[in-house]
C-alpha positions as CSV (number, residue, x, y, z in Angstrom):
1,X,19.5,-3.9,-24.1
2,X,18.9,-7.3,-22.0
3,X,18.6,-7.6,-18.6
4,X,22.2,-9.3,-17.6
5,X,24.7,-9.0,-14.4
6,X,25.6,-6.2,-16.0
7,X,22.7,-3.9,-15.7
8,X,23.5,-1.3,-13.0
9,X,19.7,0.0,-11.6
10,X,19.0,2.8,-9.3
11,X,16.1,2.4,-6.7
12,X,15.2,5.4,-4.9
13,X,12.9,5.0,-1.9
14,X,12.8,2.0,0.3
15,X,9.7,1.9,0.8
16,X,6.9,-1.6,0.3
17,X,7.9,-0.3,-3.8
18,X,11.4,0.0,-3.9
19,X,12.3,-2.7,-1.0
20,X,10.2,-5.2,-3.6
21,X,11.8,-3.7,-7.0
22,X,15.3,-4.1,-5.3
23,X,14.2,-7.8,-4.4
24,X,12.9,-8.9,-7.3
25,X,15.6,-7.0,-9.7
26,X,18.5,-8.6,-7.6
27,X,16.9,-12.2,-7.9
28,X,17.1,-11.4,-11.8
29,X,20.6,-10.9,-11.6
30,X,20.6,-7.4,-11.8
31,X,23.6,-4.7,-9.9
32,X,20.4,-3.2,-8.1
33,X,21.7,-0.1,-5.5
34,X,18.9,1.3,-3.1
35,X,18.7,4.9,-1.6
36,X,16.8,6.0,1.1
37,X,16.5,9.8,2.7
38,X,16.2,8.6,6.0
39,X,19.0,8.1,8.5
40,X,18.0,4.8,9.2
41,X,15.1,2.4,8.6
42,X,12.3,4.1,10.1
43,X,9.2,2.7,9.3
44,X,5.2,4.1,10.5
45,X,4.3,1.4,13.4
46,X,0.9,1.0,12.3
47,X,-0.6,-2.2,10.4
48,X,-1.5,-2.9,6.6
49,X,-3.2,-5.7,5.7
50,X,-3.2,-8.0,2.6
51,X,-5.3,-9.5,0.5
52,X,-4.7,-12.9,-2.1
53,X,-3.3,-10.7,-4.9
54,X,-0.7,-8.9,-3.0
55,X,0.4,-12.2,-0.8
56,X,1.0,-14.0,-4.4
57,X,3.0,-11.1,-5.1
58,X,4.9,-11.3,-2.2
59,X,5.0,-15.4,-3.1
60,X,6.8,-14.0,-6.2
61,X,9.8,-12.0,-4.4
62,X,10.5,-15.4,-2.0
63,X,9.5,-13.4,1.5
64,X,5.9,-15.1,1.9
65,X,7.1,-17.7,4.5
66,X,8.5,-15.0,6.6
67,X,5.1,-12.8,6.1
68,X,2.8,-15.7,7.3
69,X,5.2,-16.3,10.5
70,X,5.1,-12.8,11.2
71,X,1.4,-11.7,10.4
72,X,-1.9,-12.7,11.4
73,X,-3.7,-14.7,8.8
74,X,-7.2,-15.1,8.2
75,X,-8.0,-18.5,7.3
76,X,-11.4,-18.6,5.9
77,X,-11.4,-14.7,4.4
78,X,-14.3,-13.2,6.6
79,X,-15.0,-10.1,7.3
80,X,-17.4,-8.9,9.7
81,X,-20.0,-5.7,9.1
82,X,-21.0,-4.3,11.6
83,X,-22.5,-0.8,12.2
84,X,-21.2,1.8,14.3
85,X,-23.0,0.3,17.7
86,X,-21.8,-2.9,17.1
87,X,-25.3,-4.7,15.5
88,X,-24.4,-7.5,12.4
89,X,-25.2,-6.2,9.0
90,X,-23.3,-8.9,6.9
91,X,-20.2,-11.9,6.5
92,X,-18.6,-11.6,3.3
93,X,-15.2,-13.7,2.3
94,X,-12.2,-12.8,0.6
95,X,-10.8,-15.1,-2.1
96,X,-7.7,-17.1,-1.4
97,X,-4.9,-16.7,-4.1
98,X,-4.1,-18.7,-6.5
99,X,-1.5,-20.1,-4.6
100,X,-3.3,-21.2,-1.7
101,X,-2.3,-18.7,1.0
102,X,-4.4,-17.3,3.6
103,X,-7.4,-14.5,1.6
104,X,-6.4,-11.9,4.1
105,X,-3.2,-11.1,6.3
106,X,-2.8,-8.4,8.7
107,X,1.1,-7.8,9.6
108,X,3.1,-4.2,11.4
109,X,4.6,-2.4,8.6
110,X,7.4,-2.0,10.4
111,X,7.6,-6.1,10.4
112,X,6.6,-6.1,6.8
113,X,10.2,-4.0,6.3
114,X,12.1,-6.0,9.0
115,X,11.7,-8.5,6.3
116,X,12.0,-7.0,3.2
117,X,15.4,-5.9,4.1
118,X,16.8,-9.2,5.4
119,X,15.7,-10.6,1.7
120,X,17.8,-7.6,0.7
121,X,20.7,-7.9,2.2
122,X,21.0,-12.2,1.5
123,X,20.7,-10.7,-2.1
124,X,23.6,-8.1,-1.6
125,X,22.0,-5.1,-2.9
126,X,23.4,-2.0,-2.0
127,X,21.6,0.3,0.3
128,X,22.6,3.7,1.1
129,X,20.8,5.3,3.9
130,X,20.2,9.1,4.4
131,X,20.7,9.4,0.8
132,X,19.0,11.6,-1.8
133,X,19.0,12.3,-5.4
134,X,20.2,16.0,-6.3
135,X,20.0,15.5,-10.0
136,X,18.5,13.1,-12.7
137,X,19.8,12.9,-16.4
138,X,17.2,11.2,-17.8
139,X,18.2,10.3,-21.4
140,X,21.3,8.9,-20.4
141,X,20.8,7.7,-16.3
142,X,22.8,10.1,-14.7
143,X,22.5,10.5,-10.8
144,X,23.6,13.5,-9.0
145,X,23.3,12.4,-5.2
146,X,23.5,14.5,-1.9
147,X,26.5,13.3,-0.9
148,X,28.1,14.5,-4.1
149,X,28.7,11.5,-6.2
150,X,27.9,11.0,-9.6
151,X,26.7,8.0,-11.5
152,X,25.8,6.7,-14.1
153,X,22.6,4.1,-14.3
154,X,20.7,1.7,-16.9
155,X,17.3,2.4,-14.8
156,X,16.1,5.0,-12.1
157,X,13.1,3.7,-10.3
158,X,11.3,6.0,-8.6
159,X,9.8,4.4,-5.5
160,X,9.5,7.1,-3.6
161,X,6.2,7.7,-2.5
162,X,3.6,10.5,-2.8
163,X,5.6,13.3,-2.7
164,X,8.1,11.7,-5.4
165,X,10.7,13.9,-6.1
166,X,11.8,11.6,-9.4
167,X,8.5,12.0,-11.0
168,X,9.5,15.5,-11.9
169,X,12.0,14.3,-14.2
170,X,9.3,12.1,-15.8
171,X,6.0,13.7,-15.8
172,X,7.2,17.6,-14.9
173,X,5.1,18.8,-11.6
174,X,2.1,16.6,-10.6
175,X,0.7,17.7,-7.3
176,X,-0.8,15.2,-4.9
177,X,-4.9,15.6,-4.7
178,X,-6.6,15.8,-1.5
179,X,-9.4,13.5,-1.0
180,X,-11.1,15.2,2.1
181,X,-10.5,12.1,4.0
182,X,-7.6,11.7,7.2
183,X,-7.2,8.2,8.3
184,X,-6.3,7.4,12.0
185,X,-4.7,4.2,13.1
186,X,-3.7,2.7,16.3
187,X,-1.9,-0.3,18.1
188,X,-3.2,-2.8,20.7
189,X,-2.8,-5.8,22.8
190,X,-5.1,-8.3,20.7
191,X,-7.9,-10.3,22.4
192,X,-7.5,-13.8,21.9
193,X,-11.3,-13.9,21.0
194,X,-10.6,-11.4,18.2
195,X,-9.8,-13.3,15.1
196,X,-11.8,-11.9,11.9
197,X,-11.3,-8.6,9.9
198,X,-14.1,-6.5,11.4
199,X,-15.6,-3.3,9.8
200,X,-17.9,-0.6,11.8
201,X,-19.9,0.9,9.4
202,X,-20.9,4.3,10.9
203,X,-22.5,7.5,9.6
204,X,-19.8,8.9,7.0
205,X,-17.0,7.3,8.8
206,X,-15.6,3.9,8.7
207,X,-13.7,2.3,11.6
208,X,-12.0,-1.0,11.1
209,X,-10.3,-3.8,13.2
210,X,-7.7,-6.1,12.0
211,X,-5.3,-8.8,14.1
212,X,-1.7,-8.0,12.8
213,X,0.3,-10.6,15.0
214,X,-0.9,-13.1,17.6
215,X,-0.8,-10.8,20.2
216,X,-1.4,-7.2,18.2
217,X,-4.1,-5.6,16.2
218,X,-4.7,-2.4,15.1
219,X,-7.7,-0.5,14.3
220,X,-8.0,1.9,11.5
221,X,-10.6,4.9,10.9
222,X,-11.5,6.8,8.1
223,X,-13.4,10.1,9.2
224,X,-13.5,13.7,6.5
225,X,-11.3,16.3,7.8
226,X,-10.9,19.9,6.4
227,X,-8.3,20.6,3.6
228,X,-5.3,21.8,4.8
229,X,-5.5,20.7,8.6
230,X,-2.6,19.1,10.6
231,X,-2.7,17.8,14.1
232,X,0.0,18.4,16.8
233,X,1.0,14.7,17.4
234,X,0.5,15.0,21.0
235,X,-3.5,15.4,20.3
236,X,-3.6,12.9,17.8
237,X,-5.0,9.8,20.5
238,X,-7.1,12.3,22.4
239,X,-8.6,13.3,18.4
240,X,-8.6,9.6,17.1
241,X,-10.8,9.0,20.2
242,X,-13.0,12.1,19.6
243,X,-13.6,11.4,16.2
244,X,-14.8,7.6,16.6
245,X,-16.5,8.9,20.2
246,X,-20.3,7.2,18.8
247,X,-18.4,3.8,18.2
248,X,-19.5,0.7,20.4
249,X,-19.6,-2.7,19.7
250,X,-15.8,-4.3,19.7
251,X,-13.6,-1.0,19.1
252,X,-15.1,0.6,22.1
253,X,-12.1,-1.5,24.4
254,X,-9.5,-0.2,21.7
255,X,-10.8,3.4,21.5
256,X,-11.1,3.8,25.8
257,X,-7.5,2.8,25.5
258,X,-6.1,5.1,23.8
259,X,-3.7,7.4,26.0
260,X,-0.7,9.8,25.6
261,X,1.4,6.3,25.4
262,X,-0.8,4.9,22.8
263,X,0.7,4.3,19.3
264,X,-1.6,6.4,16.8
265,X,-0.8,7.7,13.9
266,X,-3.0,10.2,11.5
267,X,-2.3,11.0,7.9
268,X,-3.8,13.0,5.2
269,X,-5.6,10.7,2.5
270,X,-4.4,11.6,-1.0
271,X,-4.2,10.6,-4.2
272,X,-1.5,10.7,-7.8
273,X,-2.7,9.7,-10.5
274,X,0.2,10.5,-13.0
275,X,-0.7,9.8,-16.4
276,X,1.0,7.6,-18.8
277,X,4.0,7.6,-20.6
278,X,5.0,6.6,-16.4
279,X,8.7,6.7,-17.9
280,X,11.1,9.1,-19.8
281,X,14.3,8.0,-21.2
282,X,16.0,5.7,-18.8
283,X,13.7,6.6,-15.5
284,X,10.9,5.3,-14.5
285,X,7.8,5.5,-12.1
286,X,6.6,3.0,-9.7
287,X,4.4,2.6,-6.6
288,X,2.8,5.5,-4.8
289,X,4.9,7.9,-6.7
290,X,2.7,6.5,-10.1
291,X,-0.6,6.2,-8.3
292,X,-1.4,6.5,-4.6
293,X,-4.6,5.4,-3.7
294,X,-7.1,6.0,-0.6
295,X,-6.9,3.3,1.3
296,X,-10.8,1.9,1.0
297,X,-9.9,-1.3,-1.2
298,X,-7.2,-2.0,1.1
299,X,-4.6,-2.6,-2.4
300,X,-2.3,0.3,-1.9
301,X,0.5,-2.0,-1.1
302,X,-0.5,-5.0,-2.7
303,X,0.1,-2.9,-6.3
304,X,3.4,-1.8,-5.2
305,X,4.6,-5.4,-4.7
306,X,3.1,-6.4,-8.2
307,X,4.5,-3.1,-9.4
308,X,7.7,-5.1,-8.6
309,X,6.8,-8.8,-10.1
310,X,5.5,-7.5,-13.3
311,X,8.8,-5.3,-13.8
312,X,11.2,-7.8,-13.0
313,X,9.7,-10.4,-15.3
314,X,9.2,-7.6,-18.3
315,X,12.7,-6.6,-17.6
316,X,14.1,-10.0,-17.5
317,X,12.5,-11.5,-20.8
318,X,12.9,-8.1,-23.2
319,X,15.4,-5.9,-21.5
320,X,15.6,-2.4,-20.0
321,X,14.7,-0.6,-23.3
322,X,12.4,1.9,-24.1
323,X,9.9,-0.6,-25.3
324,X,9.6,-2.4,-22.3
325,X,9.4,0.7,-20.0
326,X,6.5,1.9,-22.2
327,X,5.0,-1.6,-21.9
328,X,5.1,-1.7,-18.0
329,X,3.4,1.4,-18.3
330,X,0.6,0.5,-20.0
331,X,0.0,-2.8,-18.6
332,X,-0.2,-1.7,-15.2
333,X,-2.0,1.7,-15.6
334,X,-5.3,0.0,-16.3
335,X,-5.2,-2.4,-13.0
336,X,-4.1,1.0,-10.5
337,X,-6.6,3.6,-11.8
338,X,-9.4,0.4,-11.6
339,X,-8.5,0.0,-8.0
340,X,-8.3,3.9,-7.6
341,X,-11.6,4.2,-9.0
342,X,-13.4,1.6,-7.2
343,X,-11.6,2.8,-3.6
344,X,-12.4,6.3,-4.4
345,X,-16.1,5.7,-5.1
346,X,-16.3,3.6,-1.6
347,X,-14.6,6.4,0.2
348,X,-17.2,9.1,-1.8
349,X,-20.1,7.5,-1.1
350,X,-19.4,6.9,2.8
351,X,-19.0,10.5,3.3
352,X,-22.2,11.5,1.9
353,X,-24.3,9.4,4.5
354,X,-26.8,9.8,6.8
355,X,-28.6,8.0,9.4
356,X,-31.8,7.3,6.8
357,X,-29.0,6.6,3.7
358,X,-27.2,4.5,6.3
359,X,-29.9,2.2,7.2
360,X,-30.4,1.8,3.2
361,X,-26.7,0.8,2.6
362,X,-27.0,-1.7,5.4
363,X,-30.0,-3.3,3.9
364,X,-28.6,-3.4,0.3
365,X,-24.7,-4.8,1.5
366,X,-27.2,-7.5,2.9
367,X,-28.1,-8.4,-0.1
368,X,-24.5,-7.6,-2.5
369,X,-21.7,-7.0,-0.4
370,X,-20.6,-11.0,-0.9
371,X,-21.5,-10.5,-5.2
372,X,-19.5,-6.7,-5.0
373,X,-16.4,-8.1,-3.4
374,X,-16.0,-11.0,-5.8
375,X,-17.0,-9.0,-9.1
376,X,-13.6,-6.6,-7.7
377,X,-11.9,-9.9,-7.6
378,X,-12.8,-10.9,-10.7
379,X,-12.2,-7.9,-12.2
380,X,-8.3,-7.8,-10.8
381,X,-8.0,-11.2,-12.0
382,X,-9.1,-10.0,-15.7
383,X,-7.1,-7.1,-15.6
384,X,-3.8,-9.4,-14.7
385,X,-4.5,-11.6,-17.5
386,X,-4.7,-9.0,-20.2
387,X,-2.7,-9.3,-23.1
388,X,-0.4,-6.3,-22.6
């Protein structure tokens, strides 16, 4: 079957994975029709940031104008180590994309999705909010929805995160792994001052700083927290700044700040790694719901949005068939478990630290940190140019 006008596909989950499948299916030509659970679009407040790879992606779908305008670009790709009191360990730079963008971006997720779905809706796709999938035929594309409908599809994406409820119907009951990490992120009024990516290197935690417009940053911290546990969101400022209490230098401002009107948010840090095929009959896996990562490398959503490139193009040039779906599979599954690998063994290793092991790291990301970041970009770049 070829990818024509005609081809009626089924995206479920607007998140950074299905809002870019729908976008770049649509500007194929495709009948693309979105479905979302919630109500309306409700997005986490916090930041993300983006590096070369996932702003060409973005290049790709036609939204990277409206990223840069909205965002906070780094121009010259540094990022500053520090340790957990504030004292220098080491500059290292981020490679700029191919196509000359900024190395690193920082934007709100909930601007990020602001724009996604204005692309959407200049492309007409159909989006159905507070809609779910009750039942997936997957031989022959049949969608049972919540509302009661029925209908019938060429291709199911499932783009719905972590807790994918489509994966079921491709890879029976995969159960997301805890990594024995929480993450913690809050909002603030940005310094004019503060214009790098900064990392605080601490003793088995990691606290970051990242500009995400010109006049908000957020900072991000990465701390192990027992199996299991969930925070009352009311506690979760008066935690995030009891967890990061040791940390001076520049987040001390951000971390005195934080109050019961303070935008924080804490999640969980798992992972999925489903294994291949990643499709079964006419449904198929993308995004989170294929291969959540923790968040160390910082390319969670940058492979969702080339998730969504490499699709579209596959789709456009052989057609939603069997072949290609098995072919998507296996040319991205090599790229995602590289980057989950490599973030997992960063996360690993921090939590293992102490203050003796800590003063070792410093001294050796002195000496690699610049050669380990571009041997991860070098890698990425093999791994795209492949032969599938």
């Amino acid at each position: 079957m070829t990818a024509t006008h005609n081809n009626k596909v089924l995206i479920v989950g607007a998140g950074i994975a299905g809002c870019s499948a729908a976008v770049a299916l649509a500007d194929k030509g495709m009948q693309v029709t979105l479905v979302e659970k919630e109500a309306r679009w409700r997005f986490q407040s916090s930041g993300i940031f983006i590096y070369g790879n996932g702003l060409e992606a973005l290049r790709s779908i036609g939204v990277l104008p409206q990223i840069l305008d909205a965002g906070f670009g780094i121009a010259d790709g540094r990022n500053v180590y520090l340790d957990h009191r504030g004292a220098p360990i080491v500059d290292v730079f981020y490679p700029r994309s191919h196509g000359g963008a900024v190395p690193i971006l920082g934007i709100k997720r909930a601007e990020m999705h602001r724009i996604l779905a204005g692309r959407l809706g200049a492309l007409g796709v159909d989006i159905r909010l507070a809609t779910t999938v009750a039942d997936i035929h997957a031989p022959g594309g049949e969608v049972a929805f919540s509302d009661g409908t029925r209908e019938r599809f060429d291709l199911v994406i499932g783009a719905d995160g972590i807790r994918s409820q489509v994966r079921e119907a491709v890879c029976g009951p995969v159960t997301p792994r805890y990594t024995g990490f929480g993450v913690w992120r809050s909002v603030h009024e940005r310094p004019r001052t503060l214009d790098a990516k900064i990392m605080m290197m601490g003793i088995g935690k990691r606290l970051g700083i990242m500009p995400i417009s010109d006049d908000r940053l957020y900072i991000f911290g990465t701390v192990s927290e027992p199996a299991g546990r969930w925070y009352p969101r009311d506690q979760w400022p008066a935690l995030m700044r009891e967890r990061f209490a040791e940390f001076g230098g520049p987040a001390r401002q951000f971390l005195d700040q934080l109050s019961a009107d303070s935008e924080v948010l804490y999640t969980a840090v798992e992972e999925v790694q489903a294994p291949l095929p990643w499709h079964a009959g006419r449904v198929l896996l993308i995004g989170d719901a294929a291969h959540a990562s923790t968040p160390f490398m910082g390319q969670g959503g940058a492979m969702a949005v080339e998730d969504a490139v490499v699709l579209a193009r596959m789709l456009a040039a052989d057609g939603i068939g069997e072949q290609t779906l098995k072919a998507f599979g296996e040319r991205r599954f090599p790229m995602c478990r590289f980057v989950q690998d490599a973030s997992r063994k960063v996360g690993e290793a921090g939590a293992m630290e102490d203050a003796a092991s800590c003063a070792r790291r410093n001294a050796a990301m002195r000496e690699t940190a610049q050669q380990q970041v571009d041997a991860f970009y070098q890698a990425l770049d093999r791994l795209r140019s492949a032969p599938a």
